[in-house]
PDB file of N, CA, C and O in Angstrom:
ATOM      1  N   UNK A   1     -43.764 -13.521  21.357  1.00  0.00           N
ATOM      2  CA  UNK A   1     -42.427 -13.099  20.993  1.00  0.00           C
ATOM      3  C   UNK A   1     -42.363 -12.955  19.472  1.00  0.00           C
ATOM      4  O   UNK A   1     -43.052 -13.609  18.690  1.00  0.00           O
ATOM      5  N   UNK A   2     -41.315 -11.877  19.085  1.00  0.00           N
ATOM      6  CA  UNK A   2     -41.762 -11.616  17.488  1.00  0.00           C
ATOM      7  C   UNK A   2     -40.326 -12.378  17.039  1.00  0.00           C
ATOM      8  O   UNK A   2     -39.206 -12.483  17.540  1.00  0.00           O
ATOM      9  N   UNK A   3     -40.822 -12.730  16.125  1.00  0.00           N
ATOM     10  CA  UNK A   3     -39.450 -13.946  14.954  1.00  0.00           C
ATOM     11  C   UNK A   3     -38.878 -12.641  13.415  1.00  0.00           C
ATOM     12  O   UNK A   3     -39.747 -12.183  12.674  1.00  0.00           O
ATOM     13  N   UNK A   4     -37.775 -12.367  13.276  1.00  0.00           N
ATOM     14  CA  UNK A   4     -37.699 -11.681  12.420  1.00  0.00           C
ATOM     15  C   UNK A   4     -37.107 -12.783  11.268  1.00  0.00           C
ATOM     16  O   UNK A   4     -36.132 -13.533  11.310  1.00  0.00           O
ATOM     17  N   UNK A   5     -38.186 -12.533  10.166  1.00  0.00           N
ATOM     18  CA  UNK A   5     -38.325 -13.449   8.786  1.00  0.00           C
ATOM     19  C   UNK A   5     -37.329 -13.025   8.292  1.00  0.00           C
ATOM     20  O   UNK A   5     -36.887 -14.012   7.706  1.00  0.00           O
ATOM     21  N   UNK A   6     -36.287 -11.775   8.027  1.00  0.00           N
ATOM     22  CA  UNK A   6     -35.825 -10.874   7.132  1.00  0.00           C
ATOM     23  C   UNK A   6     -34.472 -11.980   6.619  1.00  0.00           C
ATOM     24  O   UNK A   6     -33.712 -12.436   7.473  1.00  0.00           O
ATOM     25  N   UNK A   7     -34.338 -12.256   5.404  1.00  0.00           N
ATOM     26  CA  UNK A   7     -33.099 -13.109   4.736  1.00  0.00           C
ATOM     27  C   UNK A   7     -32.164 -12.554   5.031  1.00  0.00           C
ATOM     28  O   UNK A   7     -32.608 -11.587   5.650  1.00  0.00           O
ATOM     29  N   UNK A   8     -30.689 -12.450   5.019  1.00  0.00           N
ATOM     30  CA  UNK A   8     -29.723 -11.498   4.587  1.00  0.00           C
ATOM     31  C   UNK A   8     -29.435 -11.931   3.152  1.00  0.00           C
ATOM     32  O   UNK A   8     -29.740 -13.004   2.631  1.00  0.00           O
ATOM     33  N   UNK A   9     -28.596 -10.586   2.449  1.00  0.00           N
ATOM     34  CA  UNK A   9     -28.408 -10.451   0.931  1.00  0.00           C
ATOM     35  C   UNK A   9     -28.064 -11.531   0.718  1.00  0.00           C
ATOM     36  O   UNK A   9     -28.078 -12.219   1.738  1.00  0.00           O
ATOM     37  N   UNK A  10     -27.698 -12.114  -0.290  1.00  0.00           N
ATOM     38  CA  UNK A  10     -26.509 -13.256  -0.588  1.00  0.00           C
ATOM     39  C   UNK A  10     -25.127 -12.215  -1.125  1.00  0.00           C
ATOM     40  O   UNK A  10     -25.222 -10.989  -1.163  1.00  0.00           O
ATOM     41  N   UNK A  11     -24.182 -12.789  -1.418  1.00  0.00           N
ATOM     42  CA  UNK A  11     -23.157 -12.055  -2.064  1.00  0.00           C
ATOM     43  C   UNK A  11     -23.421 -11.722  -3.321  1.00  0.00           C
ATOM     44  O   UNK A  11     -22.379 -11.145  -3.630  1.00  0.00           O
ATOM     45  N   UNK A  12     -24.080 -11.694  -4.218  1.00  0.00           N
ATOM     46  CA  UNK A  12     -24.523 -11.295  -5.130  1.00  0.00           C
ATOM     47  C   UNK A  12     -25.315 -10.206  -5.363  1.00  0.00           C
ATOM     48  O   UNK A  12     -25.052  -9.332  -6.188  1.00  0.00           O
ATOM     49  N   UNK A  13     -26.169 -10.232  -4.737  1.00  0.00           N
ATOM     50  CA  UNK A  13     -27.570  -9.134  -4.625  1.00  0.00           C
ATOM     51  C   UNK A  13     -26.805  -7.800  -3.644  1.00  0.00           C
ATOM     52  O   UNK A  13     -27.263  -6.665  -3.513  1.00  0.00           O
ATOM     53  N   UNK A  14     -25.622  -8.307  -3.081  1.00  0.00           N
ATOM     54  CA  UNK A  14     -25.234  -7.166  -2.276  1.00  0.00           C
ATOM     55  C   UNK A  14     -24.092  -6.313  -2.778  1.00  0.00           C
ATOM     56  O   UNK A  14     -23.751  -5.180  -2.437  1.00  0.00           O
ATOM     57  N   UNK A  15     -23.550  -7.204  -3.740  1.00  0.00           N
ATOM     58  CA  UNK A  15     -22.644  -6.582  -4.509  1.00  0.00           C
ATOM     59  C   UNK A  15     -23.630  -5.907  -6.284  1.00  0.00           C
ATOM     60  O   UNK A  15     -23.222  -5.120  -7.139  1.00  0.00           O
ATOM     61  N   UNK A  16     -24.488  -6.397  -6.221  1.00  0.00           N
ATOM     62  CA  UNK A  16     -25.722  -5.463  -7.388  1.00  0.00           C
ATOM     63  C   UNK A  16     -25.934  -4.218  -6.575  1.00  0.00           C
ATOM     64  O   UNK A  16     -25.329  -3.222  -6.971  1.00  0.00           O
ATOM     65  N   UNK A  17     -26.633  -4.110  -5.582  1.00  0.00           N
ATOM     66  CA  UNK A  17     -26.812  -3.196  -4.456  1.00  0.00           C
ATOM     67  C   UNK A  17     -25.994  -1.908  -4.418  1.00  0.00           C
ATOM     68  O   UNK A  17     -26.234  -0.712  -4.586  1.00  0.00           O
ATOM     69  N   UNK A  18     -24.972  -2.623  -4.140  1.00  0.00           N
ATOM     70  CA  UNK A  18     -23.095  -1.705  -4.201  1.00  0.00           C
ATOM     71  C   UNK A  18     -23.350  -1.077  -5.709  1.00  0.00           C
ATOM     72  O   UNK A  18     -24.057  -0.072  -5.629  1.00  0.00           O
ATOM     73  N   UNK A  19     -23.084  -1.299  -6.638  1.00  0.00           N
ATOM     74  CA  UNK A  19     -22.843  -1.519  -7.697  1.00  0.00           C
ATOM     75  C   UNK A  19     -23.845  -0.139  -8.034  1.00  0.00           C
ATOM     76  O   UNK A  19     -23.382   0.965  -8.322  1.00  0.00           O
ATOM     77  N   UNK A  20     -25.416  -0.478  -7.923  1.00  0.00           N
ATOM     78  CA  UNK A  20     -26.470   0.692  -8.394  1.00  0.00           C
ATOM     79  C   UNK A  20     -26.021   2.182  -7.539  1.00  0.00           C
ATOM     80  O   UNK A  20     -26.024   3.341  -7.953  1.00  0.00           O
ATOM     81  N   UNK A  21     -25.715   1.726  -6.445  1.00  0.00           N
ATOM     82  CA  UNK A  21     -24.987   2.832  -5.451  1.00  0.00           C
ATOM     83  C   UNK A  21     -23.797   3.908  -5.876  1.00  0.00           C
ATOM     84  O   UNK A  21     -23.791   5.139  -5.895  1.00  0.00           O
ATOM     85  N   UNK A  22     -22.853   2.977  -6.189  1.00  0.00           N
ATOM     86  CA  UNK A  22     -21.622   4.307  -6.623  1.00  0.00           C
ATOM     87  C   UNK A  22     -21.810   4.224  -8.077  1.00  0.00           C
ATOM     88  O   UNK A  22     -22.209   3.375  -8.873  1.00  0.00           O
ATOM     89  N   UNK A  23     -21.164   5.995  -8.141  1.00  0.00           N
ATOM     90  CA  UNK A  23     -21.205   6.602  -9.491  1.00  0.00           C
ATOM     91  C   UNK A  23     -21.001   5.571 -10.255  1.00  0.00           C
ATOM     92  O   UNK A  23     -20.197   4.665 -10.036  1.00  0.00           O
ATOM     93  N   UNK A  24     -21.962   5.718 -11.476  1.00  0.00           N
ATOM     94  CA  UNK A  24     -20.887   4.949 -12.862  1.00  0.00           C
ATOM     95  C   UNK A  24     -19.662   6.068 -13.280  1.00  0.00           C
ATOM     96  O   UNK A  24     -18.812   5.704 -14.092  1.00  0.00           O
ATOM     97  N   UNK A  25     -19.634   6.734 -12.996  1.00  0.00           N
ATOM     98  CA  UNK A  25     -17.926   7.437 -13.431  1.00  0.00           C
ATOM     99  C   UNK A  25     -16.976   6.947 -12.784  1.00  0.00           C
ATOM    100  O   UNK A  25     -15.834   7.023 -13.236  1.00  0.00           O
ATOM    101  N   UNK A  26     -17.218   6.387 -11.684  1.00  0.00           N
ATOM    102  CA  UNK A  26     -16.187   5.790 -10.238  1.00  0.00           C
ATOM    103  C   UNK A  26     -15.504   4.836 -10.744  1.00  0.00           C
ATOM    104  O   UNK A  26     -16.099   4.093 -11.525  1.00  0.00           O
ATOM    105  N   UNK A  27     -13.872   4.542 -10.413  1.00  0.00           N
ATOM    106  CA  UNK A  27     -13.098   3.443 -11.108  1.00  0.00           C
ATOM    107  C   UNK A  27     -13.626   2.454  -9.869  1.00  0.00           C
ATOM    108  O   UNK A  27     -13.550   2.826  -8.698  1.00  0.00           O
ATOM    109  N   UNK A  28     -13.997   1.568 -10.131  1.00  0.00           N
ATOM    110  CA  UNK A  28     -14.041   0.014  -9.231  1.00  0.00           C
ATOM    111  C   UNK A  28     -12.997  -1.017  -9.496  1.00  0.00           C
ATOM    112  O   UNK A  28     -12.724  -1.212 -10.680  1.00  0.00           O
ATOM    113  N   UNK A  29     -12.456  -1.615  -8.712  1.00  0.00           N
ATOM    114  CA  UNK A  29     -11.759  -2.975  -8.835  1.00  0.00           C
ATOM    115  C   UNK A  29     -12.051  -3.662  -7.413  1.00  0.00           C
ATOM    116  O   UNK A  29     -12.366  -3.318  -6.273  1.00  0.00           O
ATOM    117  N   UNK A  30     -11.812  -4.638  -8.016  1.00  0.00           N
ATOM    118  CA  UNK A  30     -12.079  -6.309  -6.920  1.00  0.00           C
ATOM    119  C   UNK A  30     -11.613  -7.331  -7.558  1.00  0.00           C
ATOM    120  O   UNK A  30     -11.972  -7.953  -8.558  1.00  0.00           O
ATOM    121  N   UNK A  31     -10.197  -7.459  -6.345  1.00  0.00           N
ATOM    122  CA  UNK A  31      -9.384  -8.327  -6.665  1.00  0.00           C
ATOM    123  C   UNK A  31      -8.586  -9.294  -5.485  1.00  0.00           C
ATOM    124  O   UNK A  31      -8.183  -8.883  -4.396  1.00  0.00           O
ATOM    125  N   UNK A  32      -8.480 -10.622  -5.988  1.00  0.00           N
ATOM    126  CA  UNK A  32      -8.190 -11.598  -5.486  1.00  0.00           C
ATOM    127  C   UNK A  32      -6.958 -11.685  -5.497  1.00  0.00           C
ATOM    128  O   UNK A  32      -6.470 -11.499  -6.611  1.00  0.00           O
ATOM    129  N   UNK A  33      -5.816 -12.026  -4.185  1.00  0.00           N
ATOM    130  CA  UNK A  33      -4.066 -12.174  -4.429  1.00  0.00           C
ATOM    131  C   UNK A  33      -4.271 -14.315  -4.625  1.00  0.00           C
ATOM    132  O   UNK A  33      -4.855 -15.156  -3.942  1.00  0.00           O
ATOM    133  N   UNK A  34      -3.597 -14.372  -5.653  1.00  0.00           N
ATOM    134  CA  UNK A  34      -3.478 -16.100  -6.230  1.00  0.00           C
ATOM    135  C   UNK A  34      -3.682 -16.172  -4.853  1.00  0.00           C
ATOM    136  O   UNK A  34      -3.769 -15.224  -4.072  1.00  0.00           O
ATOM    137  N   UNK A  35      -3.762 -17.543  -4.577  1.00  0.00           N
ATOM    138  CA  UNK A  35      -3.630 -18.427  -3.662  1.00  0.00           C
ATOM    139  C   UNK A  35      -4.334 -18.246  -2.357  1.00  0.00           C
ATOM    140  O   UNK A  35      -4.500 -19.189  -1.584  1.00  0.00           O
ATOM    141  N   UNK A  36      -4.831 -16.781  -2.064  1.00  0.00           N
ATOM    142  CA  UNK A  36      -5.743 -16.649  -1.170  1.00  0.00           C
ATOM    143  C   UNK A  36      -6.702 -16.358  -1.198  1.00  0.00           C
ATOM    144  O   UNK A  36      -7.049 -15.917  -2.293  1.00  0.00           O
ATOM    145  N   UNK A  37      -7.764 -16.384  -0.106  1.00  0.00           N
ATOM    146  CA  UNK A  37      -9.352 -16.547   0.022  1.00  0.00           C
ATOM    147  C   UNK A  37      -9.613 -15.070   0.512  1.00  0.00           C
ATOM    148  O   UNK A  37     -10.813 -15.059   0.784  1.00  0.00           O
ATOM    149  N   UNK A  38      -9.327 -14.384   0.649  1.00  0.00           N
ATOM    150  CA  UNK A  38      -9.645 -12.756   1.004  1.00  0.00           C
ATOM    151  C   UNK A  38      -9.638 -11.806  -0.321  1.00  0.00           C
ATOM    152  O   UNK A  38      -8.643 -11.645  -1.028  1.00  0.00           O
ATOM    153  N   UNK A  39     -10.762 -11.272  -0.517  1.00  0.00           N
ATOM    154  CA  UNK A  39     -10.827 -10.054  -1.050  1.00  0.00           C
ATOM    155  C   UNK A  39     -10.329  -8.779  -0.720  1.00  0.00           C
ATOM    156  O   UNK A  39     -10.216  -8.378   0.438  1.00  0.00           O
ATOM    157  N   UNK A  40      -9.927  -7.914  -2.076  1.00  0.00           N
ATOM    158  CA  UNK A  40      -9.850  -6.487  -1.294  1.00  0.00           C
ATOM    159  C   UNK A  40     -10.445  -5.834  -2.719  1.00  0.00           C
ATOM    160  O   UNK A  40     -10.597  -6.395  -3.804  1.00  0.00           O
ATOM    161  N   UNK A  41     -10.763  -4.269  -2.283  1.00  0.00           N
ATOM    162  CA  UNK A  41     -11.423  -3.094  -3.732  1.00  0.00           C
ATOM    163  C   UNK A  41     -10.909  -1.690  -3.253  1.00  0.00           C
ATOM    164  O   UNK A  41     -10.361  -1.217  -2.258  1.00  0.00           O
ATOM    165  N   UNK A  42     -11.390  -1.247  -4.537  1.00  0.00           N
ATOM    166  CA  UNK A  42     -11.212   0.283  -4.435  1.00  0.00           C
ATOM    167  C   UNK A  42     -12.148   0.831  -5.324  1.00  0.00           C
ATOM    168  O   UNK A  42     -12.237   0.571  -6.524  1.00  0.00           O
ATOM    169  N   UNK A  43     -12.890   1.659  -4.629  1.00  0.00           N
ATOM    170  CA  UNK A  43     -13.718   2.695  -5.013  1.00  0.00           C
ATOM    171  C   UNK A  43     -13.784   3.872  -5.119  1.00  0.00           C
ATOM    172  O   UNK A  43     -14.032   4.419  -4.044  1.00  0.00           O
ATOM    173  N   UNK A  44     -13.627   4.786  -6.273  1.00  0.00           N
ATOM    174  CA  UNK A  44     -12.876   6.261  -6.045  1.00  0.00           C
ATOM    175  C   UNK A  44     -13.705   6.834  -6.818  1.00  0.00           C
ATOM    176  O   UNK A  44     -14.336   6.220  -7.678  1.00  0.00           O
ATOM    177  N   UNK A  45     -13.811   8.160  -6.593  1.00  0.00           N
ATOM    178  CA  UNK A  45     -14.496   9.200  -7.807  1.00  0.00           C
ATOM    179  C   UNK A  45     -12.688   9.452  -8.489  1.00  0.00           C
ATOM    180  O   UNK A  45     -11.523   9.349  -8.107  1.00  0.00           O
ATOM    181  N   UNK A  46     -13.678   9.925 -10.013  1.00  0.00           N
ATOM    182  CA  UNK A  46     -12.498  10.262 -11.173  1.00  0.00           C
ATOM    183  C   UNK A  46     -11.544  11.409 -10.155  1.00  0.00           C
ATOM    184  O   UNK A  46     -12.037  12.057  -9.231  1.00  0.00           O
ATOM    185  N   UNK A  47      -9.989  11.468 -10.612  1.00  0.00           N
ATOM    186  CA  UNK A  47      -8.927  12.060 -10.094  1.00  0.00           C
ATOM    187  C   UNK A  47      -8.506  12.435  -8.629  1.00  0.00           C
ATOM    188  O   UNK A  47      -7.558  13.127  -8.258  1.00  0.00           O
ATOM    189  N   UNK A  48      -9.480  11.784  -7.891  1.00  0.00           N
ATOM    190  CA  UNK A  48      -8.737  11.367  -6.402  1.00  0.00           C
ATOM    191  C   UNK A  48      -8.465  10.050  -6.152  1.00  0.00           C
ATOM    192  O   UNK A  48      -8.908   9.028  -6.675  1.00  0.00           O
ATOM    193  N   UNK A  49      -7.762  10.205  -5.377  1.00  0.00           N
ATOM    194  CA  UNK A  49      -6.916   8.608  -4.989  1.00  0.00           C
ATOM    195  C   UNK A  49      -7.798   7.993  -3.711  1.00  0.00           C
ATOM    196  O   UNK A  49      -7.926   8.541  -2.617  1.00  0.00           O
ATOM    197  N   UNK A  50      -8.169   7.171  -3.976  1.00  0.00           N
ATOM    198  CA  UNK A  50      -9.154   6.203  -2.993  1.00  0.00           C
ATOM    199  C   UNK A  50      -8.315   5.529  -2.060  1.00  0.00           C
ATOM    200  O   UNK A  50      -7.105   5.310  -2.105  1.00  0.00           O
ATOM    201  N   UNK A  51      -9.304   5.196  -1.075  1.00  0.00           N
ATOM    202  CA  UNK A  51      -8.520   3.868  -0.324  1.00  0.00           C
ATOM    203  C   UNK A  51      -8.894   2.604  -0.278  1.00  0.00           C
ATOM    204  O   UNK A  51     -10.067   2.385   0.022  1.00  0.00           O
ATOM    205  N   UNK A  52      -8.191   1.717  -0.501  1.00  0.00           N
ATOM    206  CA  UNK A  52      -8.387   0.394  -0.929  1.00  0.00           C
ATOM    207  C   UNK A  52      -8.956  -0.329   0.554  1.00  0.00           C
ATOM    208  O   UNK A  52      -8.674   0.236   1.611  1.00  0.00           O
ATOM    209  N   UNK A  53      -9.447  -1.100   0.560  1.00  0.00           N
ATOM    210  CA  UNK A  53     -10.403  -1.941   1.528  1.00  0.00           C
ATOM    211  C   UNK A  53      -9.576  -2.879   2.194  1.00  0.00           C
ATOM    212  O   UNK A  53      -8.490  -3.268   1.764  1.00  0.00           O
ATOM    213  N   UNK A  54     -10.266  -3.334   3.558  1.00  0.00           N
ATOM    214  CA  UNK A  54      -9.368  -4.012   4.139  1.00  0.00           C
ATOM    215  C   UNK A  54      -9.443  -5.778   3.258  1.00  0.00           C
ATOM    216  O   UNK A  54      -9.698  -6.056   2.087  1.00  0.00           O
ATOM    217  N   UNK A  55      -9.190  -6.426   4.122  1.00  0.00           N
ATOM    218  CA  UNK A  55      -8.977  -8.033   3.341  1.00  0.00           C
ATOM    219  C   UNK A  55     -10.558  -8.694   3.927  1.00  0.00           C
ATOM    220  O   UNK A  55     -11.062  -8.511   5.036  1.00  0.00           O
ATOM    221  N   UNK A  56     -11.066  -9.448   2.847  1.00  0.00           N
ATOM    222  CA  UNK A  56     -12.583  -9.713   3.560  1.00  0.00           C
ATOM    223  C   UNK A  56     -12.691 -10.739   2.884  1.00  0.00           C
ATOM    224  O   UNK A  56     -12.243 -10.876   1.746  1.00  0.00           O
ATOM    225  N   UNK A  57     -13.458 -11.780   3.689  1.00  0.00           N
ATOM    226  CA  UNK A  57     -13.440 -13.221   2.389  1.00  0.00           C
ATOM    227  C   UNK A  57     -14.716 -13.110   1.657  1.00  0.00           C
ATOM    228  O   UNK A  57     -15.028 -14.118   1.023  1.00  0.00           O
ATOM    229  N   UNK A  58     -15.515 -12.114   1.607  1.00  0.00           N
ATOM    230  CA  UNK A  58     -16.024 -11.965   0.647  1.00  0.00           C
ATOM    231  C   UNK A  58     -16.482 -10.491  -0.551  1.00  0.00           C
ATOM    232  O   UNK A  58     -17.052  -9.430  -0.296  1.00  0.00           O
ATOM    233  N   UNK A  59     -16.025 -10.949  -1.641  1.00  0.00           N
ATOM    234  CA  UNK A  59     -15.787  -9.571  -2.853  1.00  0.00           C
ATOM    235  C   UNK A  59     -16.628  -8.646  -2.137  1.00  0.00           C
ATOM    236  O   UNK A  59     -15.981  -7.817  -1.497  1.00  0.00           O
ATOM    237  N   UNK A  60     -17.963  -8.536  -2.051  1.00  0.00           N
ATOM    238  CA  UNK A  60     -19.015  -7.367  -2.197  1.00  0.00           C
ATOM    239  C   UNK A  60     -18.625  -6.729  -0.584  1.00  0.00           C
ATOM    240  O   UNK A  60     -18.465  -5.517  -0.442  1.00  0.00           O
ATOM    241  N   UNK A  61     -18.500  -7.661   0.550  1.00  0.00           N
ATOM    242  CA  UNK A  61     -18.167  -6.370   2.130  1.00  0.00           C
ATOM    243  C   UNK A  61     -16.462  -6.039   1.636  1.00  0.00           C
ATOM    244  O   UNK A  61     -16.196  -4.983   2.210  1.00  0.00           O
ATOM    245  N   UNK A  62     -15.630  -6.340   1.094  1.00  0.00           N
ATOM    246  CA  UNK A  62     -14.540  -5.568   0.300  1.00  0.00           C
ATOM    247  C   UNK A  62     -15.011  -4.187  -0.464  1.00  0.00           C
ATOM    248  O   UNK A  62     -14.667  -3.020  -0.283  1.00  0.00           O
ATOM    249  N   UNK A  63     -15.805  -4.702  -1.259  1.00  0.00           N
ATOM    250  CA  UNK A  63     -15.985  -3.163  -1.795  1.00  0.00           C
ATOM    251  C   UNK A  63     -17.318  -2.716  -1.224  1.00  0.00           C
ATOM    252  O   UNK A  63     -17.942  -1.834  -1.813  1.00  0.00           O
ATOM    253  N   UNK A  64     -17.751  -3.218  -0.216  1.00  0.00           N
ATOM    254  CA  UNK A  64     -18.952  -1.961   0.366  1.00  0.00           C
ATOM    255  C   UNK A  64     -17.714  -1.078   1.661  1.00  0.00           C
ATOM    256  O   UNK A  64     -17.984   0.050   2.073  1.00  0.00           O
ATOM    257  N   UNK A  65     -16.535  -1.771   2.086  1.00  0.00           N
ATOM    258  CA  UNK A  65     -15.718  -1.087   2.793  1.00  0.00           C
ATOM    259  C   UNK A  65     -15.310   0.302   2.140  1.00  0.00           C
ATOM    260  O   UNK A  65     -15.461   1.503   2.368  1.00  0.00           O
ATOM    261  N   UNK A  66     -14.584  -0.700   1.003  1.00  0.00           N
ATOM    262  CA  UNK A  66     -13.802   0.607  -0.020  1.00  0.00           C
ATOM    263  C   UNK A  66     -15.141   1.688  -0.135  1.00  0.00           C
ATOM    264  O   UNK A  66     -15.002   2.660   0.607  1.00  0.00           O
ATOM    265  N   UNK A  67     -16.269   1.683  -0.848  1.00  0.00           N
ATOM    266  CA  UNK A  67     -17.442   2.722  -0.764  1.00  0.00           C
ATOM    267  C   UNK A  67     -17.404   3.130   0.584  1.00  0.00           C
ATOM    268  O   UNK A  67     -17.345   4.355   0.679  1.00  0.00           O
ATOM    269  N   UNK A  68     -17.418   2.561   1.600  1.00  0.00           N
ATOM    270  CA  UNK A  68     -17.570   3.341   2.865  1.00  0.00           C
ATOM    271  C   UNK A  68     -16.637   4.755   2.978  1.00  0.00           C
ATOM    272  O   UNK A  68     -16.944   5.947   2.997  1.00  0.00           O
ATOM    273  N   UNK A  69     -15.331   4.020   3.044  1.00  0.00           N
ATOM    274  CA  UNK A  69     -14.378   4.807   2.983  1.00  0.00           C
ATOM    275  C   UNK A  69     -13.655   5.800   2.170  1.00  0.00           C
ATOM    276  O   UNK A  69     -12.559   6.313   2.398  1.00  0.00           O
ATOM    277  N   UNK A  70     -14.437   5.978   1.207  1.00  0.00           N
ATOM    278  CA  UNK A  70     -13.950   6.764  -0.112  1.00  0.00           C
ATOM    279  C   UNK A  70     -15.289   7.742  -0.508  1.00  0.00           C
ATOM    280  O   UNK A  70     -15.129   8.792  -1.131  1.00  0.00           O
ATOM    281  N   UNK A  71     -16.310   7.379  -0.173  1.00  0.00           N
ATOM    282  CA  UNK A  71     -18.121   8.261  -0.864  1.00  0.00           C
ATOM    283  C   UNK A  71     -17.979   9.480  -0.238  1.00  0.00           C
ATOM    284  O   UNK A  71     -18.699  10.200  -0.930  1.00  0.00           O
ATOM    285  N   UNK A  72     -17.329  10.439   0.964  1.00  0.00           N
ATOM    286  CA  UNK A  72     -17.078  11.009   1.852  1.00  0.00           C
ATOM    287  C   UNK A  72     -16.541  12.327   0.823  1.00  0.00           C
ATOM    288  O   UNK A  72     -16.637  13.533   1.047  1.00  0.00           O
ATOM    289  N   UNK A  73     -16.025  11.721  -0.214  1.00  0.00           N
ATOM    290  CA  UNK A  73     -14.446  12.677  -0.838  1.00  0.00           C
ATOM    291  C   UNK A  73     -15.897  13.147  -2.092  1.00  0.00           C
ATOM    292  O   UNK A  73     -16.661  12.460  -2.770  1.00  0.00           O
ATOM    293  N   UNK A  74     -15.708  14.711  -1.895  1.00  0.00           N
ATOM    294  CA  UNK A  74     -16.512  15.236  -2.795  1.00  0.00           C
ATOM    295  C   UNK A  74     -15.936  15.462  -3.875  1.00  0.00           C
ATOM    296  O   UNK A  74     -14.767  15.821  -3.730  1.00  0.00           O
ATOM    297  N   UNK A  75     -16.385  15.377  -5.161  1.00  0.00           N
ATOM    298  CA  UNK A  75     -15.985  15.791  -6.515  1.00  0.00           C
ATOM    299  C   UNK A  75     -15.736  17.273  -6.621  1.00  0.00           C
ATOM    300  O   UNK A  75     -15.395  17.767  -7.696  1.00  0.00           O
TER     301      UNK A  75
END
């Protein structure tokens, strides 16, 4: 029987990942509401309006959502 060794990212390396991925022209934010443990982002190319990500308790699947949902919209 085969054992798969493969790590998953940590939150760090996956949000570097994200990061080398969308444009550097692209506005990014990732942001925390006080008092709660869920993330949300937005990832947009310059002068279209993006859509912001659902709520995720962690920053980087927040903004690999927002990239999901926004990389689609051509310049």
């Amino acid at each position: 029987m085969g054992h798969n060794y493969a790590k998953p990212l940590t939150s760090g390396q996956k949000m570097e990942r994200l990061l080398g991925r969308i444009p550097p022209s692209w506005h990014v934010v990732v942001e925390r509401q006080a008092g709660e443990a869920q993330w949300r982002a937005l990832a947009h190319a310059p002068g279209q309006d993006g859509a912001w990500s659902g709520l995720h308790p962690d920053p980087a699947d927040a903004l690999e959502d927002s990239w999901r949902r926004n990389r689609t919209v051509t310049v």
